[in-house]
N, C-alpha and C positions, 0 to 999 in steps of 0.2 A: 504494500500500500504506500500511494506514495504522499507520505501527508508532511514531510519536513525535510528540507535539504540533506543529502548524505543518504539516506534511504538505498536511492538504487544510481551508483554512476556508470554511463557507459566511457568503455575506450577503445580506441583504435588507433593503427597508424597508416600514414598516406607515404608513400613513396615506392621503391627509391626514385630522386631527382638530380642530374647534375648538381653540384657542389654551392649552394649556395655564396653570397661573397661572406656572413660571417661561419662560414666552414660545414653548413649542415646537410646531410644527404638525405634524410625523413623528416618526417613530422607525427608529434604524437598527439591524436586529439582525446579531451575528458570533460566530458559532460555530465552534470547533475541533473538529472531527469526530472526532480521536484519543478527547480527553478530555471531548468537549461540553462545554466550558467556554466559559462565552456572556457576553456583552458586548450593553450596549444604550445609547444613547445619543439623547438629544434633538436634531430639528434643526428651525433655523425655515424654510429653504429645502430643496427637494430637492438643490439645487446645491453645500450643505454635507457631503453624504455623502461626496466623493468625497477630501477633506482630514480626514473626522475618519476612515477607513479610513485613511490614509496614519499619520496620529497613533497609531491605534492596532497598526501592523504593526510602527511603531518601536519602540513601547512593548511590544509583547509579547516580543521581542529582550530588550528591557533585564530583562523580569520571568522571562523560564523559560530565556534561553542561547537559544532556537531561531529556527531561520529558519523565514521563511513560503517556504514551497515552489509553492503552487499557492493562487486562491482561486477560488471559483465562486458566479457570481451570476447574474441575469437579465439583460434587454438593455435593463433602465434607462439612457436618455442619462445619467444623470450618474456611472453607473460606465464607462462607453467614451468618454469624453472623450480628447482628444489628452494632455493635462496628466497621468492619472492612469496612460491606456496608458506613457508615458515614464519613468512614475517605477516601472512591474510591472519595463520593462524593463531599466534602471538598475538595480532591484535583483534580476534573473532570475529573474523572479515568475511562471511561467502564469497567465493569464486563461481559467478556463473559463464561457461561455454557454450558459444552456438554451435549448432552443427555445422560441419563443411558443408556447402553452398546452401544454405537454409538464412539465407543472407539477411530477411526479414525479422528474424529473433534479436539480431542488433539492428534495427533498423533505423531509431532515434538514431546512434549515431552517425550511421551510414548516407543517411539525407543529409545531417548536420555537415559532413564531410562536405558533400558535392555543393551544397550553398554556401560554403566559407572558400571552397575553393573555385567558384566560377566566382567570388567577388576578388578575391583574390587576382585571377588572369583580367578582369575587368578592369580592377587596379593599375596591373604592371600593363595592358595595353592602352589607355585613356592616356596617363603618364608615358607612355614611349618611352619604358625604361628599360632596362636589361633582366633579361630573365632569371639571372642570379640574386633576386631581390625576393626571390618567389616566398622565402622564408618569416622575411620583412612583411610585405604583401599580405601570406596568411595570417601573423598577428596583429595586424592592423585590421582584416577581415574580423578577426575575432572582437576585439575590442567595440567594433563598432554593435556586431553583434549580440554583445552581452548590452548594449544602451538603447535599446528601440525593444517598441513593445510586440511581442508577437501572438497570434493567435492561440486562442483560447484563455488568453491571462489579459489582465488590465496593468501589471507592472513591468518593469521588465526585468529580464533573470538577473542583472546586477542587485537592485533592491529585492525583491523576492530572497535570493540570496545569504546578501550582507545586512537587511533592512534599511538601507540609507539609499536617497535618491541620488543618482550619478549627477557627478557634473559635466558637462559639455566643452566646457571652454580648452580642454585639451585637446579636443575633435581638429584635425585641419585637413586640407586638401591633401591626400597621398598624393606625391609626387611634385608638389607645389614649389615655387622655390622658397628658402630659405635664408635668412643673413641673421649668421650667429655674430655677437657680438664680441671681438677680442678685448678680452681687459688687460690683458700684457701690453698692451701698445707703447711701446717708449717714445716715438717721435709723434710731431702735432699734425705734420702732414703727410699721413700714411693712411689709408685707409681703415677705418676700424671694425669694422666686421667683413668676413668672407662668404659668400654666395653660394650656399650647399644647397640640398634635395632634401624636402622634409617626406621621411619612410617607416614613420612608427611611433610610437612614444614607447619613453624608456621603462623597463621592469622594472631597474635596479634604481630609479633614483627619480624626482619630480620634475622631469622633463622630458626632451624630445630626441629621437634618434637621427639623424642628418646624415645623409651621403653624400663623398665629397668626388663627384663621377671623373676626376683628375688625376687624384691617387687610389682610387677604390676603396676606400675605408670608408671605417662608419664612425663617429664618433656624436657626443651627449653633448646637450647643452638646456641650460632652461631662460639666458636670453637671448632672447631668439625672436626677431622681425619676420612674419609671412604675409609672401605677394601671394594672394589665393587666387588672381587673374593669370597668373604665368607661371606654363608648365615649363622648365627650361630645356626638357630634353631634346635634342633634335630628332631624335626617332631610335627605334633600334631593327635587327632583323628579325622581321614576324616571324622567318621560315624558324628561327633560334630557337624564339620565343614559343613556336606551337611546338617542337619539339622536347623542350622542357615541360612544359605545360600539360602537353598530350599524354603524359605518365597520368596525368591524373586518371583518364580514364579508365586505366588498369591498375587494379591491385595485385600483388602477386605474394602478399605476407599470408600466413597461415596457410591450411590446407587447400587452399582452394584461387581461384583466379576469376576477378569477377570483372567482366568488360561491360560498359554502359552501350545500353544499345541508340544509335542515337537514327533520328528521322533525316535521311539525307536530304529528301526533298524539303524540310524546310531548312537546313541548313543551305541549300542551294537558293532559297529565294532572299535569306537574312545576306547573304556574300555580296549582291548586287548593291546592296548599301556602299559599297567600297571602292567598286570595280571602276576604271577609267570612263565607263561611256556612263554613267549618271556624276562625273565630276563638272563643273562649270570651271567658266573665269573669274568669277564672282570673287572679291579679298574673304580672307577667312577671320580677317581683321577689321577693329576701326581705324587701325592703324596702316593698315594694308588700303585700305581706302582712301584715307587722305593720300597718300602713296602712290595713288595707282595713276593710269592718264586719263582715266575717267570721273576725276576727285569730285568735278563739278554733279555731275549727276548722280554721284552717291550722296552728296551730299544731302542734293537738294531731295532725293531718296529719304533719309533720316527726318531732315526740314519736316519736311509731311507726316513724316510717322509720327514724330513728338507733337506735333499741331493737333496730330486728331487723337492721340492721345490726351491732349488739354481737352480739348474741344468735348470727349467722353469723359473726362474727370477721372480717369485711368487710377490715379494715386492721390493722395494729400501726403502734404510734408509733415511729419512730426517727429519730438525730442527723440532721440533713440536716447533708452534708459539701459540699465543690466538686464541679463539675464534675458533679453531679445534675441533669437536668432534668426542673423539678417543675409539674408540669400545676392550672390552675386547674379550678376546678370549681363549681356553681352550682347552686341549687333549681331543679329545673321544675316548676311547680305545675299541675295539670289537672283540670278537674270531670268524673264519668264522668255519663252520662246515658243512660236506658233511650231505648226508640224514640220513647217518646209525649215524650221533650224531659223527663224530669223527672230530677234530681238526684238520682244514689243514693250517691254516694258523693265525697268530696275525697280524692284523692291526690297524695299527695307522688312522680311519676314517672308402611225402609220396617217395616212396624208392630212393628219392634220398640222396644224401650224405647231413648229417648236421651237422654243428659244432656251437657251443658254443662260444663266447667269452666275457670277462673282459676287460675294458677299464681301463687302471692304472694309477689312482689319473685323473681323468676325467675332475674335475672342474680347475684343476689347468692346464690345457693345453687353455680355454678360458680367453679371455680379458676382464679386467671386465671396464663398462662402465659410471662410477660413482668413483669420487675422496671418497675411503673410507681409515681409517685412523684404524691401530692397534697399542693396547703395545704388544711388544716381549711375546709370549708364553714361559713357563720354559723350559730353554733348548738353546736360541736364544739370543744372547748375540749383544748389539746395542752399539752404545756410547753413552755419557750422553746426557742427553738434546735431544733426536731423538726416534723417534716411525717408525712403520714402514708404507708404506703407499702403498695398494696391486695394481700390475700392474693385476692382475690372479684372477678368481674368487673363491675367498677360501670359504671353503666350512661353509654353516653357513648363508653368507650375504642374502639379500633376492635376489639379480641380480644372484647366483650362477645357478639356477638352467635355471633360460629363457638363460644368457649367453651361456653357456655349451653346449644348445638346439641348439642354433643359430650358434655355433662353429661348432655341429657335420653338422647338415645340410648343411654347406658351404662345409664345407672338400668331404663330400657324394656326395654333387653337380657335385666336381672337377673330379670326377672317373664316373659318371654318372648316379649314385640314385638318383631317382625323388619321392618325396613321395605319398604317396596316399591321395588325399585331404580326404577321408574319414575317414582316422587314422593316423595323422602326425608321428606315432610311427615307421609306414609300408614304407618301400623303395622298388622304383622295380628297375631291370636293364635289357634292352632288346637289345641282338645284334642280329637282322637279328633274326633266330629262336631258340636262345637260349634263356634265361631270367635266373634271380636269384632274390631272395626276402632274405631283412633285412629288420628283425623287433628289438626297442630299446627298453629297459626301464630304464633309468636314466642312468648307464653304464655297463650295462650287456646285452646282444642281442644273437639273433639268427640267420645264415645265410646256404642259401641253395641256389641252383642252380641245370640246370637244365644237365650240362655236368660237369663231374670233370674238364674236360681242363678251362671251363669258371670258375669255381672253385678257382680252383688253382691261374689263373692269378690274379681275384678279390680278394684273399685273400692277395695276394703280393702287390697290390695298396692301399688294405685297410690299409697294415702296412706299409705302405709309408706315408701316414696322418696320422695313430691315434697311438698309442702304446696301440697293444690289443695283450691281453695273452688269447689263445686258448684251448678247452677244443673237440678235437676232438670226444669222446665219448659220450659228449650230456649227462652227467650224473643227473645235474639239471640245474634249470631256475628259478628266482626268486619262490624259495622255495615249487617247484612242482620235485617230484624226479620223470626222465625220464627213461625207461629202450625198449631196444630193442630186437623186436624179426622178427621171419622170415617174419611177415605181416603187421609192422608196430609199433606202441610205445605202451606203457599201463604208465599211467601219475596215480599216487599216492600222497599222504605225509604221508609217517609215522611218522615222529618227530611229527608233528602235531597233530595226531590221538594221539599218546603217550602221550601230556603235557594233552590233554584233560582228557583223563583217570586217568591223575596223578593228575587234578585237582580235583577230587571225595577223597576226605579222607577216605571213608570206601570201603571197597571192591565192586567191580562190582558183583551186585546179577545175578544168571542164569536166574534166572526168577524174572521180575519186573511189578507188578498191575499196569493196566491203571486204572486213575480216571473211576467210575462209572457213569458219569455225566460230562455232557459241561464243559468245563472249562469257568469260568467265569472273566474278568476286577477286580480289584480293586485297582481304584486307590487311587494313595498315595503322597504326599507330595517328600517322596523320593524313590529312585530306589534302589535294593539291587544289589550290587556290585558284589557279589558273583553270583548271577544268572546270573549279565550282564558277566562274565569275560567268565562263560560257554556258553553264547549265540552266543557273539563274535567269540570264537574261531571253534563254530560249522557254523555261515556263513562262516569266511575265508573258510573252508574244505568245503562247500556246492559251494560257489562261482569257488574250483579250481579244485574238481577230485570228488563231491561226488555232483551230481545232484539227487539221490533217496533219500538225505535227506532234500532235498530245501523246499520241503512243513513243512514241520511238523518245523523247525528251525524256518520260518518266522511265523510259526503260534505262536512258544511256545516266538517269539520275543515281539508279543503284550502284555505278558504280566508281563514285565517285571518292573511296575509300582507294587511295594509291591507285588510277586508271594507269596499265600501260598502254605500247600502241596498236593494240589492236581495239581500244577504246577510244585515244586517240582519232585513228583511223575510220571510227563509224562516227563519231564529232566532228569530222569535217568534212567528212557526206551527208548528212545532215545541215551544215552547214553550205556546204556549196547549192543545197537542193533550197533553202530560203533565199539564198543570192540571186538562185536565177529563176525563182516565181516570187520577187519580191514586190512585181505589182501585185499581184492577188491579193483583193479585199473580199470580205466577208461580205456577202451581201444581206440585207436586212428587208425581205419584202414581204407584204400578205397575197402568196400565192396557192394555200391548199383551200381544203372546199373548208366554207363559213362554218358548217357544219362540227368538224374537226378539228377543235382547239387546238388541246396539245397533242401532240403524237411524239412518242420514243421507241427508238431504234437501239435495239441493243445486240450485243453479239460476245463470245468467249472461246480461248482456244481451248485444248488441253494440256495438260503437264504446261513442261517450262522449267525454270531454274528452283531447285529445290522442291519439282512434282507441282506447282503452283501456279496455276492457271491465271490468266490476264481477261478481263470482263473489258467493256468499253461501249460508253452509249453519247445519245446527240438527242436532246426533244427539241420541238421545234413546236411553235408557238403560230398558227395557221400559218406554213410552212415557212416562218423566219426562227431559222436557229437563235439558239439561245440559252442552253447549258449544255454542253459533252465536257466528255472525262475517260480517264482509261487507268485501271486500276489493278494490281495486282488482287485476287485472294487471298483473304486469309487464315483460310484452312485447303487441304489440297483434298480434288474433287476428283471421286474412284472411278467416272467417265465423263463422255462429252456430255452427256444429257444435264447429270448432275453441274458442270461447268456454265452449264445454258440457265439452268434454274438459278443459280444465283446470280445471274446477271439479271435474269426477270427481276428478283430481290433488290437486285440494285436498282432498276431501272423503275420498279414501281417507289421507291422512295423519292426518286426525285419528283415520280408525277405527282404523285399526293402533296408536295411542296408547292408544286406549280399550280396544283389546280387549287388548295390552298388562297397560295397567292393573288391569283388575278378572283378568283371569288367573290374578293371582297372590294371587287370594282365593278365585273362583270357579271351575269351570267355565262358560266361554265360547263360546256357538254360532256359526258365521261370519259376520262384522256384513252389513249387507243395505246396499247402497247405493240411491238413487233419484236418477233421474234424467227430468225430460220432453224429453228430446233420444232420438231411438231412433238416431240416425245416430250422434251420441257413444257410445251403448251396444253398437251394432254393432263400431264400433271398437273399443273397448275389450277383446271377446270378440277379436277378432281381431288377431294380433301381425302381419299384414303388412306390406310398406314401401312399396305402390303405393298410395296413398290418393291423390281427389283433392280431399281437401281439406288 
């Protein structure tokens, strides 16, 4: 029962890791399951675990009154040793074991691991530090950890704990710069403090841990000036850095070896954040902006933003007192650019008629519902002693985005958008027999109706509540270029096709050899970057105008754990085959019978990599597409028949969504499944339980 600190603590250790720079090759974690209050420690052998657990069951006696009651670990030899079993038992300690790979019995600790150590890699890569830090990183992970409160508790495991409320003011930016203060200075004009890395705060003593990335050391200090706007590092090598890091994923201490299984396809669409063709010219600075040759128009970029930020009363100024925590904040500068790649603007952050619109500075027209505290961005002039303190949700905070949500929704309410409980994105509006539909996304939308007079009026209401700039020709929509013709849209991206091609350094070959042989797994410790960035960018384009390449992307996505080239090799057949159908747009038209809403088309092979059959379907909405997908199984199906039934399974779930969805605009006839399997379709009419398949 776990009713008071010491009860029941878990431990484990993470590694091994290349050598950190203060010399540690593991890590041991210790967590008290009452209060999760976690401990983590550096060790150069695993043989050291078994004496810094002992140091630290004494010391947690001396810090909270409590005895260790029970601790539980795995069947690492170096926690079952004779030396460590004598001193449980000396002090009337149970020893509980999990079973080899019964990984769940330690499972507290086993999460605790993975989220101290993805804040940890989150750490060393934000900071662009060296991966020798990784040590540093994980107890600054922790510390932060033991100071915020987590689910199912209202304290956090520091007071829970120790009983005493943590203080903060030790908290700074990992990786931030530093300038320690020298008190030896003998001369008057020499500089008196030097410019370190702040990477921890100290165990041993009431201050901070500082790296000095010159000589590589680490050394203490408690006065100490930090710039929290400047990371100083100039970067380091990722390839390094996942290499180090990528241990995490595997454990290999005790009996057992446990790999995290991870989703490669979303690891393949998170990459595209990174990759060259979504980078601009944009400064990544304000400083980079006065800087640049275009100073005048960023400027006059900010000009605007801070006006309409008065203009909304975004902030009031007031005293900053103690014991406020005051959030930094930072220009982001971005170019918008139409499809064809041309610059329209610098900023600072079926036949019926349809129009486009932009919601202008979005976040700043909602209330935000949380006392948050800013210093003046450059540019924003305060008086002394006062910070500013946001009435409006500035864009950045985490309430920006739910507030925002909740602002549009009311306003929409007031004119008479009701949303679609099936897609809060979806608004209808219905008078007597007209209706119109707006759909959101963040602040960009689309609106149609079903008379221009309904039109028009909804259009005058809706800039009665929001301030949106309209784009009557429907030219794009979050980053799907639209084009009109006498039967309807045809939906492309070409910039997107374009960075893809550009991503390829040697020329697109005419003709490109498919492997002569299955492509085969091989996994690997880490992922190659380069494959992920191309994989990425071929889902976005699969997921938004190119469903004839949906299969073959998610297939070439599995293997994106160490690709060789014969992986390689179907990536850029694939690749050459979007280059040279890169006009092909999607076309968007109402050409099946009125009759026929939705219809899906589904189909599945058999076997496959690992026995696991591939499903894949397209509905089409009176015959304009508008969801396919191609998916592995995930159970393996003992013939074609059974491989066909669960595609029906998949493909009935999407219709029920779709007829769902429009539902509750239209009336909806009963969607039409297809299927070329008759043995599936038989079954399916059929609810018996003697099938022999």
């Amino acid at each position: 029962m776990l009713d008071k600190p010491g009860r029941v603590v878990a431990i484990d250790l993470v590694g091994p890791f290349p050598e950190s720079v203060d010399g540690f090759c593991y890590g041991l974690v210790i967590i008290d399951l009452f209060s999760r209050m976690t401990s983590t420690y550096g060790l150069k052998t695993k043989a050291d675990a078994a004496d810094q657990v002992i140091s630290w069951i004494e010391n947690f006696k001396k810090h909270t009154s409590h005895d260790v009651y029970c601790i539980r670990s795995d069947n690492a030899g170096e926690l079952t040793s004779n030396k460590f079993n004598k001193f449980l038992r000396d002090k009337k300690i149970m020893h509980e074991l999990s079973i080899p790979y019964e990984h769940h019995q330690n499972g507290a600790v086993e999460r605790t691991n993975q989220l101290l150590l993805d804040m940890a890699r989150t750490f060393i890569i934000h900071a662009r530090l060296p991966a020798t830090l990784w040590c540093l990183a994980l107890k600054q992970a922790t510390f932060v950890f033991n100071r915020v409160v987590h689910d199912g508790a209202n304290k956090t495991p520091y007071e829970l704990c120790l009983g005493t409320k943590p203080s903060l003011h030790m908290v700074k930016l990992f990786g931030c710069r530093a300038f320690l203060h020298n008190i030896n200075y003998l001369k008057q004009f020499v500089p008196r403090s030097r410019p370190l890395v702040h990477v921890g705060v100290s165990e041993v003593a009431n201050g901070w841990v500082l790296w000095d990335p010159i000589t590589n050391k680490l050394e203490r200090g408690a006065l100490v000036e930090f710039d929290e706007s400047c990371l100083p590092c100039e970067g380091s090598d990722h390839a390094n850095m996942n290499h180090v890091l990528s241990s995490i994923q595997a454990r290999t201490l005790g009996d057992f070896t446990q790999i995290r299984e991870m989703e490669i396809q979303d690891a393949c669409i998170a990459s595209t954040v990174s990759v060259a063709p979504f980078m601009s010219d944009a400064p990544e600075t304000y400083q980079q902006a006065l800087n640049s040759s275009d100073r005048t128009e960023w400027l006059q970029a900010c000009d605007a933003e801070i006006q309409m930020m008065l203009s909304l009363h975004v902030w009031d100024e007031v005293p900053r007192t103690n014991g406020q925590e005051i959030l930094n904040c930072c220009w982001v500068f971005a170019l918008k650019r139409n499809q064809e790649g041309q610059i329209t603007n610098c900023c600072a952050r079926f036949q019926w008629e349809v129009a486009s619109f932009d919601v202008k500075s979005a976040f700043l027209h909602s209330d935000i519902d949380h006392n948050v505290y800013i210093r003046p961005p450059p540019g924003v002039a305060v008086s002394p002693g006062c910070v500013l303190k946001l009435r409006k949700a500035l864009y950045g905070t985490r309430q920006a985005s739910r507030c925002w949500w909740l602002h549009l929704k009311s306003k929409l309410a007031t004119i008479g958008f009701v949303p679609n409980p099936e897609d809060q994105s979806t608004y209808v509006y219905v008078d007597k027999n007209d209706f119109a539909f707006l759909w959101v996304h963040v602040d960009d939308g689309l609106f149609t109706a079903s008379s221009p007079t309904l039109m028009l009026q909804l259009k005058k209401s809706l800039d009665s509540v929001l301030d949106l700039k309209w784009d009557e020709s429907l030219s794009s929509i979050v980053g799907l270029r639209v084009k009109k013709d006498a039967n309807g849209f045809l939906i492309d991206q070409p910039m997107l096709v374009d960075k893809i091609i550009n991503l390829n350094p040697s020329a697109i070959k005419t003709r490109t050899l498919l492997p002569s042989s299955d492509l085969e797994s091989n996994p690997s410790k880490e992922m190659d970057r380069k494959y992920l960035s191309r994989i990425g960018c071929l889902l976005y384009l699969a997921q938004g105008s190119r469903p004839d390449i949906s299969f073959a992307v998610n297939y070439l996505a599995r293997f994106s754990m160490a690709p060789d080239k014969s992986h390689w090799s179907a990536l850029d057949h694939l690749i050459a085959y979007v280059c040279f159908t890169a006009s092909t747009a999607l076309p968007i038209r109402a050409t099946g019978d009125a009759n026929d809403c939705i219809r899906t088309f589904v189909d599945a092979n058999w076997g496959g990599e690992g026995s696991r059959s591939v499903h894949g379907l397209i509905s089409t909405v009176w015959g304009a597409p508008i969801s396919w997908g191609s998916k592995r199984q995930t159970c393996a199906a003992r013939s074609s028949c059974q491989a066909e039934y669960m595609a029906l399974s998949f493909g009935s779930k999407d219709c029920c969504y779709l007829k769902s969805l429009l539902s509750q605009f239209i009336p909806v006839t009963p969607p039409l499944i297809f299927s070329d399997s008759k043995a599936a379709v038989h079954i399916s009419k059929d609810c018996g339980t003697r099938k022999a398949h």
